[in-house]
N, C-alpha and C positions, 0 to 999 in steps of 0.2 A: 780870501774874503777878509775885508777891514772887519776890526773890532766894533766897528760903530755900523757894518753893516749886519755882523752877527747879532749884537745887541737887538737891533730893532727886528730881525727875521724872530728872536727869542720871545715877541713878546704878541706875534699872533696868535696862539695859540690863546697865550692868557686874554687876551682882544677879544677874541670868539666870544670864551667864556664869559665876558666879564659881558661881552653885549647879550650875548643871551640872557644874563639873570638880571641885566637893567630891563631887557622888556619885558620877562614875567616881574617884576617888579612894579613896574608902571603899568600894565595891564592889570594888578592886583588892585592895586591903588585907585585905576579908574573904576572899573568893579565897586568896588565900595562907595564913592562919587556914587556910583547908579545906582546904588541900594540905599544908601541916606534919600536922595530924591524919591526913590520908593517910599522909603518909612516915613519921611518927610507929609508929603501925601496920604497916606496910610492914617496917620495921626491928624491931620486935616479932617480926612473925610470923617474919622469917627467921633472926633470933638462936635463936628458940625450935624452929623447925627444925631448926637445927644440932646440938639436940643429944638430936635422935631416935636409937633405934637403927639402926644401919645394915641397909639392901636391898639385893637382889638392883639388878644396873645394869638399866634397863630395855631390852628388848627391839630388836635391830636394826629388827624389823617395826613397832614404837612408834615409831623417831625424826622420823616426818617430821609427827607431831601430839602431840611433846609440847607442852606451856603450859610452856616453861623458867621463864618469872616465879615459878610458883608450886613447881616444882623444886628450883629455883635455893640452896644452900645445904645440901640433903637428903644426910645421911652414905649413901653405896651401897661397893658392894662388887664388883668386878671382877676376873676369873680370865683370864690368857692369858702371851703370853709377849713381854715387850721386843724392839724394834726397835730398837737401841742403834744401826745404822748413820744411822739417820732422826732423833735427837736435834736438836734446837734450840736455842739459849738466847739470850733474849729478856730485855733489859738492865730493869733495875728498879734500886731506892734502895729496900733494906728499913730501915724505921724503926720502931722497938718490937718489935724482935726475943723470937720464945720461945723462939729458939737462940744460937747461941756469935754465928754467926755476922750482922754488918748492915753497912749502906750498902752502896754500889752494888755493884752482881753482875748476876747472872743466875739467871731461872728457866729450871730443866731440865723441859725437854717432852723427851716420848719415846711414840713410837704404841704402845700395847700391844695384841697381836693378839689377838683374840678367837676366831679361829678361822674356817670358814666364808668368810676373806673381808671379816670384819667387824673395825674396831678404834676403840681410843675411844684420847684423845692424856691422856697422864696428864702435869700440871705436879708431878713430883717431886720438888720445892722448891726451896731457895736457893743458890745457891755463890757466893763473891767471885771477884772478876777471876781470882787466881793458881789458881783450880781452874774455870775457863770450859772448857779442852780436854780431853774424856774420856778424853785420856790418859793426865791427870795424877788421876784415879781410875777407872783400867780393873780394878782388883781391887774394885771398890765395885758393879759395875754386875748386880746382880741376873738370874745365866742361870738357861733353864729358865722352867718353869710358877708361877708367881709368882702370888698374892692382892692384889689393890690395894685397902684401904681409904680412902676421902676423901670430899670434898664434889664433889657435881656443880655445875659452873660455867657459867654462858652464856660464848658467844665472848666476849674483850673488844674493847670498841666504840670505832671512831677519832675521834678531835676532831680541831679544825682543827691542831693543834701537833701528830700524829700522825702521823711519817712514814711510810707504806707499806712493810710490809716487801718485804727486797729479798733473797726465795731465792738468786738465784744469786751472790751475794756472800758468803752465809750470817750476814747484819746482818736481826735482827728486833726489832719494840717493839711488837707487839703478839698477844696469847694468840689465836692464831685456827684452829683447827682447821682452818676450807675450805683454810687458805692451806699449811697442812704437809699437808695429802692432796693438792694439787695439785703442789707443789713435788716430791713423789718418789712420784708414781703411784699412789697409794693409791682405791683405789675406793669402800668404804663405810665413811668414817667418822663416827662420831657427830659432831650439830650442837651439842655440849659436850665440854669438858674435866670431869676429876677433877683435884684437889689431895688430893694425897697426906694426911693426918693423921697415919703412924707409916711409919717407915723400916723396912728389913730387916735392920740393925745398930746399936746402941745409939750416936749420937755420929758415924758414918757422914756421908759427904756424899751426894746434895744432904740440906740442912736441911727437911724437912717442917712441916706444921703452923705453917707461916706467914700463912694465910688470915686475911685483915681483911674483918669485914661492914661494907663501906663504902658509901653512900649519901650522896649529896650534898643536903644537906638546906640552903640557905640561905631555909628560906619566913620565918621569923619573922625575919630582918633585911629580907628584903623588904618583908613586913608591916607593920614598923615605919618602913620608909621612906616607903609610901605613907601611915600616919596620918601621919606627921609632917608628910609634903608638904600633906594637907589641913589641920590644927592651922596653918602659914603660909599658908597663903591665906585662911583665917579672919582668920588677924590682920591680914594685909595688907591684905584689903577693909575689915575694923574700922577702920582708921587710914587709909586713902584713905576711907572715908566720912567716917570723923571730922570731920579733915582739910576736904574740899569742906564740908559741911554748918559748919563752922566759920567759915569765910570767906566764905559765903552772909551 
């Protein structure tokens, strides 16, 4: 057997390999391709959601099958009366504010009763640190039978950097409804929050109409990671065949 026909028998094996992890490569890559088009879409349809006319909130007897995904951003409309002793605020970093007020604060939750027995936890928007304790805007806190217009929200969801909120401390970081009906006895409350879209006084705190349709969409730098990974392993078997087949 010539040197130059050893050479090239030498380099099927690494051939195999190398076409094998080019097509889970490009398979990966395409993948991703087809999940931006997804998220793509996804953030379409919930931008374009937002700015339906606002609904009736859906029914207490509805909450345990709604599809929040496809909810999820829909302007509704809620009638009952604030729980102002059951307030929360839940530390945030507003950034690209539509009001006066940004950076760090607090979103104001507050259960609004619906009556019956039934309440949904309305996020009433933004205040900075010097306006965290409601009673330094106790003439702001809307008594009586009040109209909530906003968007309906899924709970928000913890990551691994997401500390647990800690009721009896009254330290919270994340928007979770089960955890403010649990913390002060609340029996049926909705498995979503409303964000407020307009205040009961013009300039009033908390700041409303803070809502970001945010989705985390990193497919197409993925995508582009995986061709690239395959684009070097092309080259690198090109020039290790080279390379052997040279020196044969």
């Amino acid at each position: 057997m010539s040197a130059r026909a050893a050479a090239m028998r030498g380099l099927v094996l690494p051939g195999v390999l190398s076409l094998a992890a080019l097509a889970i490569l490009i398979v990966l890559g395409t993948w991703q391709m087809q999940r931006l088009q997804w998220k793509e879409a996804l953030i379409a349809a919930a931008s374009a959601r937002s700015r339906t006319q606002p609904v009736a909130l859906p029914s207490a007897g509805e909450w345990r099958t709604l599809d929040l995904a496809s909810l999820e951003y829909r302007p509704v409309t809620a009638t009952g009366t604030f729980r102002h002793e059951n307030e929360v605020q839940v530390y945030t970093v507003l950034s690209e504010p539509k009001g006066k007020y940004s950076g760090a604060g607090y979103w104001v939750l507050t259960p609004l009763d619906l009556g019956n027995g039934n309440f949904v936890v309305v996020n009433r928007g933004f205040v900075p640190p010097e306006f965290k304790d409601p009673a330094t805007r106790k003439e702001r806190q809307p008594a009586g039978i009040v109209t909530v217009t906003g968007l309906l929200r899924a709970p928000e969801q913890a990551n691994a950097f997401t500390p647990a909120n800690d009721a009896a401390r009254g330290v919270w970081y994340r928007r979770d409804p089960s955890d403010i009906a649990q913390a002060f006895g609340l029996a049926n409350v909705a498995p979503f929050l409303i964000d407020a879209t307009a205040n009961y006084r013009a300039g009033a705190l908390p700041q409303p109409n803070e809502t970001k349709l945010t989705f985390t969409n990193n497919h197409l730098g993925y995508a582009l990671t995986w061709y690239g990974l395959a684009c070097t392993l092309v080259g690198v078997f090109g020039a290790f065949a080279w390379q052997r087949l040279k020196s044969s």
